[in-house]
C-alpha positions in Angstrom: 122.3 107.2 88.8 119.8 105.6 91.1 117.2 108.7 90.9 115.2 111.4 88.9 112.8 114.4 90.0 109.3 113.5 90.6 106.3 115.5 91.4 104.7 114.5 94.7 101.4 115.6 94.9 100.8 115.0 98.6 101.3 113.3 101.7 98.7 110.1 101.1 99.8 109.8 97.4 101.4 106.3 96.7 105.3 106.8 96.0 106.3 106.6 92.3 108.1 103.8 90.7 111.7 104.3 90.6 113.1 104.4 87.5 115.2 101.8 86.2 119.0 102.4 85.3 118.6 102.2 81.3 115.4 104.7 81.6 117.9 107.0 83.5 121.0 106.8 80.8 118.2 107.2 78.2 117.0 110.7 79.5 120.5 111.9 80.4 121.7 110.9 76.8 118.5 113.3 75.6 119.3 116.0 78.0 123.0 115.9 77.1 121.8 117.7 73.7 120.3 120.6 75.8 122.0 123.9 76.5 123.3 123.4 79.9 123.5 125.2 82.8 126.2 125.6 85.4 124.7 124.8 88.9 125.5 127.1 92.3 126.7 124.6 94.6 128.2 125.5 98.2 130.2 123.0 100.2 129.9 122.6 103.9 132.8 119.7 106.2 131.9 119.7 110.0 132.9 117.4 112.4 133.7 114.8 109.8 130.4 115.5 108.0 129.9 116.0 104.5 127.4 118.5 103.3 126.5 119.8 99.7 124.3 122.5 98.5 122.4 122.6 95.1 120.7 125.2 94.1 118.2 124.1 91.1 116.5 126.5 88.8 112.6 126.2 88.1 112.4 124.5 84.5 115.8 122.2 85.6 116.1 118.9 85.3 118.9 117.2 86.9 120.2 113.9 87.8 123.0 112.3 89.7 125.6 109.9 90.1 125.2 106.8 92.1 125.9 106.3 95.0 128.4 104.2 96.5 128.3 104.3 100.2 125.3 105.1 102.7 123.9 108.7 102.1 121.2 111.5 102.9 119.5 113.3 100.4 117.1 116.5 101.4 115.3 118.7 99.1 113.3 121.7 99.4 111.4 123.8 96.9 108.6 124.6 95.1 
């Protein structure tokens, strides 16, 4: 679990401090006692390439597992 949402405010805004590991166990420990949600997720395979789909409701808050290997991570949304 290497990362959290932030709010970026804009493009000259300095980044944020990345959390550290115990801050991220910390907050997933508190969300575990949260009603949770199930997540719509699609899953895409071409030419070798690995592609997932996430689709987050407004009010989520979500994190994820470490990675292990070299990765890309996009997001879009408002």
């Amino acid at each position: 679990m290497d990362a959290i949402g932030v709010t970026y405010t804009g493009m000259l805004a300095p980044a944020p401090k990345a959390p550290t590991r115990a801050q991220i166990e910390r907050l997933e420990a508190h969300l575990l006692k949260a009603p949770q949600i199930d997540l719509q997720t699609t899953h895409a395979l071409a030419g070798g390439v690995y592609a997932r789909t996430i689709f987050i409701p407004a009010g989520s808050v979500l994190t994820g597992a470490a990675h292990k290997k070299d990765h890309l991570n996009l997001m879009q949304g408002d």
